[in-house]
C-alpha positions in Angstrom: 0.0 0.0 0.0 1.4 3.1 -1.3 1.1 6.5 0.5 -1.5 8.5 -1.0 -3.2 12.1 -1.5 -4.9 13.7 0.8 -7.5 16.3 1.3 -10.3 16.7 4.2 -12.2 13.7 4.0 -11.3 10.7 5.7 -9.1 8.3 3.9 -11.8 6.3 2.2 -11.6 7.7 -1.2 -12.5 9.6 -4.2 -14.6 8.5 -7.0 -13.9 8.7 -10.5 -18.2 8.0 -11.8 -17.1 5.6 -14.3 -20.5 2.9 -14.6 -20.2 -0.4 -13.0 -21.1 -2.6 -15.8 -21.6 -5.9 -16.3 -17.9 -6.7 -17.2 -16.9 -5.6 -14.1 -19.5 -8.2 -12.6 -17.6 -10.5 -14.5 -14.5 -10.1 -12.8 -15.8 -10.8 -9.1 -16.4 -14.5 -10.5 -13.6 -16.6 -8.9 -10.6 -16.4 -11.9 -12.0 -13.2 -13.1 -10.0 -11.2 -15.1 -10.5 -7.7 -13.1 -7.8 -5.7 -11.4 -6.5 -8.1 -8.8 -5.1 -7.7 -5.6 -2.8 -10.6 -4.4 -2.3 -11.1 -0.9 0.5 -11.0 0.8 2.4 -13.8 2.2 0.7 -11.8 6.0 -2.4 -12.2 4.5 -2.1 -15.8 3.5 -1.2 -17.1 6.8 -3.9 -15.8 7.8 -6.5 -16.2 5.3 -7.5 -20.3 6.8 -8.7 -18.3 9.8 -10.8 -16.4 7.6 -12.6 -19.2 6.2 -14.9 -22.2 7.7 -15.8 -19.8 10.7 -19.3 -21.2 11.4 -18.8 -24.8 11.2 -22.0 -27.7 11.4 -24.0 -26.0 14.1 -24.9 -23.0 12.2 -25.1 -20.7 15.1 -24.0 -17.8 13.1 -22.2 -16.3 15.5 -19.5 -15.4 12.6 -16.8 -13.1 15.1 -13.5 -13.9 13.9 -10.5 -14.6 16.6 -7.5 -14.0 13.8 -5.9 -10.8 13.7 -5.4 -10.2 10.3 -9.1 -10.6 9.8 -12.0 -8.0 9.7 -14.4 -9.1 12.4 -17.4 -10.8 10.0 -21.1 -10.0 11.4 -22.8 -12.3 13.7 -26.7 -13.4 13.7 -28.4 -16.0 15.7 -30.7 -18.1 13.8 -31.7 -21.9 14.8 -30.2 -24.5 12.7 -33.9 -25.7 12.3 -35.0 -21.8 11.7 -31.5 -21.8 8.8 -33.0 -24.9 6.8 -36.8 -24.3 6.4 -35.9 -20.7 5.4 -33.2 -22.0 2.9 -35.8 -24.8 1.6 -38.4 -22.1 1.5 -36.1 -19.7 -0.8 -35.2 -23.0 -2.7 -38.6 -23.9 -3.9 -39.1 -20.1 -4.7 -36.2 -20.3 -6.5 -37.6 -22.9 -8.9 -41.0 -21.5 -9.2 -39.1 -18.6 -10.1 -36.2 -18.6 -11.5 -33.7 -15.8 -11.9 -35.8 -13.8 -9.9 -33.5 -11.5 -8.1 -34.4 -11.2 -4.5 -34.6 -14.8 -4.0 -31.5 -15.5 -5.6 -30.3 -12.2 -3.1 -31.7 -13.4 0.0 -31.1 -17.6 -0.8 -27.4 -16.6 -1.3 -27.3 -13.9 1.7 -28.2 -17.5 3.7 -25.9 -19.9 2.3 -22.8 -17.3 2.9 -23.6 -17.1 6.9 -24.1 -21.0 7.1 -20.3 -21.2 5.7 -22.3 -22.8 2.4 -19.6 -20.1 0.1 -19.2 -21.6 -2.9 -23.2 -21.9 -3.4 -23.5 -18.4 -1.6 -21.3 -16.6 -4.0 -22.5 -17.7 -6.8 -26.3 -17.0 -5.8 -25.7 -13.4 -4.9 -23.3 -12.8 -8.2 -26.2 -13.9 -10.1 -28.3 -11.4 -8.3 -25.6 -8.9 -8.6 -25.3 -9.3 -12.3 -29.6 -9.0 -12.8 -29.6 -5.9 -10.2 -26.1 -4.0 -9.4 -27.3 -0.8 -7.9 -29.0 -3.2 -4.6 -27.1 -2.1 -1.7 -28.0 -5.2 -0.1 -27.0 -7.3 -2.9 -23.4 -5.6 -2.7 -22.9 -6.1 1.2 -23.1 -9.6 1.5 -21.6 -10.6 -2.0 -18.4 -8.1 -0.2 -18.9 -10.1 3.0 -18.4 -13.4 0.9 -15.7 -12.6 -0.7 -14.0 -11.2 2.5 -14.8 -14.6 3.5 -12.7 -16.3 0.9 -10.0 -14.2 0.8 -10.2 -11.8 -1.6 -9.8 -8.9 -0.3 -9.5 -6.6 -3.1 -12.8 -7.5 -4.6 -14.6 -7.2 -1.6 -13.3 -3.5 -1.6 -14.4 -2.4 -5.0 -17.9 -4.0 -4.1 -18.0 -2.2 -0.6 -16.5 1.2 -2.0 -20.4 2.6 -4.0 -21.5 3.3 -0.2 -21.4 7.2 -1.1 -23.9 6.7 -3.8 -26.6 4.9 -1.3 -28.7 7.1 -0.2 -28.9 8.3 3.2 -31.7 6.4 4.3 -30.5 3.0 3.4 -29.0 1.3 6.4 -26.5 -0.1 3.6 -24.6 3.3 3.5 -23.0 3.4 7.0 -22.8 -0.7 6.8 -21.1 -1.0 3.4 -19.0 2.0 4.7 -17.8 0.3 7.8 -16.7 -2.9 5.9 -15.2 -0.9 3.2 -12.9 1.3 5.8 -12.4 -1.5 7.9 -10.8 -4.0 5.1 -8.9 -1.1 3.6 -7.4 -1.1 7.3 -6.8 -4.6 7.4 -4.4 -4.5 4.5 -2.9 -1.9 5.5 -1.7 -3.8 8.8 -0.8 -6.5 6.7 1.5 -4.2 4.3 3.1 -2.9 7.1 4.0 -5.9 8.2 5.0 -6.9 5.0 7.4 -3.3 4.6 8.8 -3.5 7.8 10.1 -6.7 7.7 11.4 -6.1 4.1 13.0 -2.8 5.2 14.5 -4.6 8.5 15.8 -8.2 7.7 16.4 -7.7 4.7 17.5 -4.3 3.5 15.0 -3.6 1.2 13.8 -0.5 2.2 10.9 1.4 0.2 12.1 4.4 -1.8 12.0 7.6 0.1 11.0 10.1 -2.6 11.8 13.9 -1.6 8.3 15.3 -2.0 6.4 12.5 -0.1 6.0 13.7 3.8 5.1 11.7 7.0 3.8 13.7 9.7 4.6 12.4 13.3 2.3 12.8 16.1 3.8 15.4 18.6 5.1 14.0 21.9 3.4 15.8 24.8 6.3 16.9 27.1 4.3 17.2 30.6 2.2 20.3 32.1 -1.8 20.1 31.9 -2.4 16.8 30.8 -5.9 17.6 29.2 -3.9 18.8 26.4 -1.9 15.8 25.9 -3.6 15.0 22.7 -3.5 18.3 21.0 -0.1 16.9 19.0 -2.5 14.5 17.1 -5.0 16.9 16.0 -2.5 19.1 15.1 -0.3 17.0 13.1 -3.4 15.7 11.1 -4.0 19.1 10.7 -0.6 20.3 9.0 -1.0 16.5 7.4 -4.0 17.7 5.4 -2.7 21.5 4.6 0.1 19.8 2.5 -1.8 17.7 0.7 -3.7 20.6 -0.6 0.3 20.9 -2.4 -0.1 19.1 -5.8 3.6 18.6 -5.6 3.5 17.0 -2.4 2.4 13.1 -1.4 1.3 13.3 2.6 1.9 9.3 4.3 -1.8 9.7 5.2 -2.8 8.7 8.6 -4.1 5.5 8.8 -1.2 3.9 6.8 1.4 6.0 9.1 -0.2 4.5 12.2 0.5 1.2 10.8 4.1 1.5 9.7 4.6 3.0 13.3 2.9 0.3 15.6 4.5 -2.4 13.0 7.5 -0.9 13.7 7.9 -0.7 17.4 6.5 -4.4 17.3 9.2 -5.7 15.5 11.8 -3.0 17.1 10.3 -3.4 20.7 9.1 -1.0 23.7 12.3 0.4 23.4 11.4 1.5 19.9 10.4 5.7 19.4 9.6 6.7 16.3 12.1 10.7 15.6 12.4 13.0 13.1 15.6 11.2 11.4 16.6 9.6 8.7 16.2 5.8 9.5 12.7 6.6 10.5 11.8 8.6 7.4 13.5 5.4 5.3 11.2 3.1 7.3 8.0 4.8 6.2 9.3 5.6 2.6 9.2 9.4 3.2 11.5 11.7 1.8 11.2 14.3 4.3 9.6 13.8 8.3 8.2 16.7 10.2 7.6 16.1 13.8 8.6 17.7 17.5 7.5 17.9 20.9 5.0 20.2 22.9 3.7 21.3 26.4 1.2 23.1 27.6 1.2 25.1 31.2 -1.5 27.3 33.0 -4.1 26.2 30.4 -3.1 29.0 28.0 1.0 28.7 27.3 1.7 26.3 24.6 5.9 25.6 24.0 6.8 24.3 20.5 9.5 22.4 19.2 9.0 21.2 15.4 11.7 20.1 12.9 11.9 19.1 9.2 14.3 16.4 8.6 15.3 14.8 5.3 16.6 11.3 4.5 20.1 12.4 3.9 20.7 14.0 7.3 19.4 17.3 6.8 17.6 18.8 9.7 15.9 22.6 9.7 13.9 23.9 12.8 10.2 25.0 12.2 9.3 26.3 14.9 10.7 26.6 18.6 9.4 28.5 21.5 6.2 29.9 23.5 3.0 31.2 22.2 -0.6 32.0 23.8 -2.8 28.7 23.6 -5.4 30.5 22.0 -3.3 31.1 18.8 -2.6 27.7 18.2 -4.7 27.5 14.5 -2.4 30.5 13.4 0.6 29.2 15.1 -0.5 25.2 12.5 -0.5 27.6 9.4 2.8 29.1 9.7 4.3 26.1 10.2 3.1 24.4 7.3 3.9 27.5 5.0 7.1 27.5 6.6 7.6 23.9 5.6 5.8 24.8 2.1 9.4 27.4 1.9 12.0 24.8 3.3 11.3 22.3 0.6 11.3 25.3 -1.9 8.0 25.4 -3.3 6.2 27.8 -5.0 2.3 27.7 -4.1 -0.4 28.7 -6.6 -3.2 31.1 -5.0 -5.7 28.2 -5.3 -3.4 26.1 -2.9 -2.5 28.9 -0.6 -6.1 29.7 -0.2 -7.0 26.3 0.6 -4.3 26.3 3.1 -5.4 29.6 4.8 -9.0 27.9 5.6 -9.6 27.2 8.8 -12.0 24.3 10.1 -12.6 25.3 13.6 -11.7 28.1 15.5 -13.0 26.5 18.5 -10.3 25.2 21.1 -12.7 22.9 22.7 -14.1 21.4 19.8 -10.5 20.7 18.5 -9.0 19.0 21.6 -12.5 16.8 21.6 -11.1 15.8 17.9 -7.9 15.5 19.0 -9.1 12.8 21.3 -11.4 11.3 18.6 -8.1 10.8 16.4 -6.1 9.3 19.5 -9.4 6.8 20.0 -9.6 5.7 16.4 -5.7 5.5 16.3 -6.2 2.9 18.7 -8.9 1.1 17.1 -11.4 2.2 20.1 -14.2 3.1 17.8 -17.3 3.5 19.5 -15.2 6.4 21.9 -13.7 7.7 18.8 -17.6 8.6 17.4 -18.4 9.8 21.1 -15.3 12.2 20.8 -15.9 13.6 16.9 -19.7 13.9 17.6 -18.9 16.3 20.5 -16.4 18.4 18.8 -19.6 18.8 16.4 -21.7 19.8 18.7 -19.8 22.1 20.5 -18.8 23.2 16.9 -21.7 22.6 14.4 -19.8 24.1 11.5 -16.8 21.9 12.3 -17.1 19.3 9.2 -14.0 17.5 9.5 -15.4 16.5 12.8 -18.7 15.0 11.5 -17.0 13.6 8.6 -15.1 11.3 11.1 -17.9 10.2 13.2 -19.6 9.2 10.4 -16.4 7.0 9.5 -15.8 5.8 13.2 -19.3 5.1 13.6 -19.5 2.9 10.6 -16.2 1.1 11.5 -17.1 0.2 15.2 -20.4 -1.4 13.4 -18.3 -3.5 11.1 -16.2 -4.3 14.4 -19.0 -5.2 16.7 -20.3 -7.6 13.5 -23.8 -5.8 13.6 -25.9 -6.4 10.3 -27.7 -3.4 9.0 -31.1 -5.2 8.7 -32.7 -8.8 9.5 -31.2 -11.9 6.7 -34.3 -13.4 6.9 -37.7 -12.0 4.8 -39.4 -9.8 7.6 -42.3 -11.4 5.3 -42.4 -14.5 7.3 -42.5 -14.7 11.0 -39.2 -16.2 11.9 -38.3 -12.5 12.1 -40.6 -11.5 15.1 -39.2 -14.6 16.5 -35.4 -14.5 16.6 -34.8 -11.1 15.0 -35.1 -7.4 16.8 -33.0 -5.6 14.2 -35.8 -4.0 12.0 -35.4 -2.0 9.2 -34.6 1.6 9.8 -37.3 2.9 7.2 -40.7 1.5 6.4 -42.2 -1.2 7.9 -42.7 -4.6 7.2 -43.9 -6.2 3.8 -47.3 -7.7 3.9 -47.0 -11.5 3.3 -46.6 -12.0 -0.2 -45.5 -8.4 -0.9 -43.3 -7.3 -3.6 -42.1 -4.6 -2.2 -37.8 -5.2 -1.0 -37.0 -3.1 1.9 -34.0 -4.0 2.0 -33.2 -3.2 -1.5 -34.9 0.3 -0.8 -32.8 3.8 -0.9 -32.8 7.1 -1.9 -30.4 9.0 -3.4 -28.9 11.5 -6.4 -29.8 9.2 -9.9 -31.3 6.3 -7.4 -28.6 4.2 -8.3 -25.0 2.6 -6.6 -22.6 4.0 -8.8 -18.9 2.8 -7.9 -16.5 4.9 -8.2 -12.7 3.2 -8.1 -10.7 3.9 -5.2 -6.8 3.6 -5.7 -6.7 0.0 -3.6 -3.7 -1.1 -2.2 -0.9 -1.8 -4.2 -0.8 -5.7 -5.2 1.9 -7.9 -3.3 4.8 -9.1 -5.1 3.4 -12.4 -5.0 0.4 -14.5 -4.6 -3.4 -14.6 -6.8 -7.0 -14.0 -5.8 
């Protein structure tokens, strides 16, 4: 996984609003000839504990133990409950056939009883007949999560900005989606570390591509010790406004960095200096140290360092607390002038803009980045959603908790609405998870709930998000 541009939204992507068509339906079939993503040899140690989760008592409770693999949804459903549902779809099925919600909801079935091969191919066929059913899209990205292929399962997850935002599908196709993309990039880590370590092969450290370290708190109020992540994802996504800049963006940094003192040990702190910056495949580092006293004197000490040795000081000293958005701009037009370039009035402009002048509601995102830095979801919303409120124009902040809301979905396993048909009543029975909109179909009903959502065109339009860079070796 290569470091990539950034700008203000999370790091889930951009979309390009090419049409899915039915070639590209074509290349989830197992063989297809699509882009492919290989996994790495991480991955493929791991990928048996992906697969064959539920075993013969088809309990559905799908949570997955490995560590390489996103946790998989969980359902309970009677084995009994599982088979007259399945026989009912079946018969359906041949009264019917091709019809695309039976073949949706048969296949939905077969891929939680661990049934994949049969699963996979159901839901493609529904995929094909109806690509723009969220539905459809979630659980053929779940089955191929399931068997390994990673990089299919992302291009299927990644329409979740064209679903409406009434579909449940949105935040649940979102979660997956983010939560894969940070899979790999574990994995790549791993795999980039160990390359640059044992064997020498270190990634190439190009002169324009920047890794921003978090700032070490240095001691004084410690209600402030988590300003130095806010404010290094701050001067992060100021330089990627820079067309001739490449930012190491944050999730992929906080990889390489907990891979690293894995492999290095406690002992292990990532610096501004050259071995680090050759570690992460950055050309140049910026990082430094802060403290904060009497709740309104901030002391700064930030330095840019490049890969051959060279070290210039950004910024050192004592400023009032309350100037601390003016004090992030100068520093990142003062590293804009170290590296020698020339800013057009489109990128300073962009650079000047400032997303919250509220101190409050930036320490509460400060500590929403440390939370969802550490994987701790659910407080990582908490935090963002209160930086919103005390802030409502702050977007960045509602932009994450929408992210970190999705993901600590996808890590708690939660479906976004029942498997079964809420036509029949299995679903009073052993299912409290409801639909969000509308109510249930009257028995016999044509109507899909599930399939329902509103949004620009109506339809799931994917648009191609730059996926991790294939491994050297290994096919999905």
């Amino acid at each position: 996984m290569s470091s990539h541009r950034r700008d203000s939204r999370p790091p889930v992507s951009a979309a390009s609003g090419r049409p899915f068509d039915a070639s590209q339906a074509h290349g989830l079939r197992a063989g297809g000839g699509r882009r492919r993503v290989g996994p790495s040899t991480a991955l493929r140690r791991r990928r048996s504990l992906c697969t064959g989760v539920a075993g013969a008592a088809i309990a559905l409770l799908l949570a997955v133990a490995g560590a390489g693999c996103a946790p998989q949804p969980t359902l309970e459903l009677r084995p009994e409950e599982a088979r007259a549902e399945i026989g009912r779809l079946e018969a359906r099925l041949e009264e019917r056939p091709g019809d695309v919600r039976t073949l949706r909801d048969l296949g939905t079935l077969y891929v939680l009883t661990d049934r994949l091969e049969r699963g996979q191919s159901l839901l493609l066929e529904a995929f094909e007949g109806k690509m723009d059913d969220p539905k459809t899209r979630f659980y053929l990205g779940l089955a191929r999560e399931r068997s390994g292929a990673f990089g299919q399962a992302l291009r299927l997850y990644q329409g979740f900005a064209d679903v409406g935002s009434g579909s449940p599908y949105r935040r649940a196709l979102r979660g997956r989606h983010d939560l894969v993309l940070r899979r790999l990039a574990q994995q790549e880590a791993e795999r980039d570390v160990a390359r640059c370590l044992e064997a020498g092969r270190c990634a190439g450290a190009s002169p324009t591509t920047v890794a921003v370290l978090p700032l070490r708190f240095q001691g004084g109020d410690e209600r402030f010790a988590r300003v130095g992540r806010g404010l290094a994802e701050l001067v992060s996504i100021d330089l990627s406004r820079v067309e001739r800049l490449t930012v190491v963006e944050r999730v992929r940094l906080q990889a390489l960095l907990a891979e690293i003192e894995r492999s290095q040990g406690a002992q292990f702190r990532a610096d501004v200096g050259p071995r680090t910056g050759r570690l992460l495949g950055a050309g140049q580092l910026v990082g430094g140290a802060f403290t904060v006293q009497d709740e309104r004197d901030l002391r700064l000490s930030m330095r840019l360092a490049s890969v051959d040795g060279r070290a210039r000081d950004l910024e050192t000293g004592s400023s009032a607390l309350a100037r601390l958005f003016e004090l992030q701009k100068r520093i990142v037009f003062r590293i804009v002038e170290e590296l020698g370039i020339e800013l057009t009035p489109a990128e300073r402009e962009g650079i000047q803009a400032v997303p919250t002048q509220n101190l409050q509601a930036f320490l509460a995102f400060s500590r929403g980045l440390d939370f969802d830095d550490r994987g701790e979801y659910v407080q990582a919303a908490g935090a963002f959603r209160r930086a919103r409120e005390i802030d409502p124009s702050f977007q960045m902040a509602a932009s994450r908790e929408a992210e970190t809301a999705a993901l600590a979905d996808a890590t708690a396993g939660r479906l976004p609405t029942p498997v079964v048909s809420p036509s029949i009543n299995l679903t009073d029975l052993r299912l409290g998870n409801m639909p969000s909109t509308g109510g249930p179909a009257p028995a016999g009903s044509e109507r899909d709930p599930d399939g329902e959502f509103s949004g620009a065109g109506g339809t799931l339009g994917p648009q191609p998000l730059p996926l991790p860079p294939p491994p050297s070796t290994g096919n999905q």
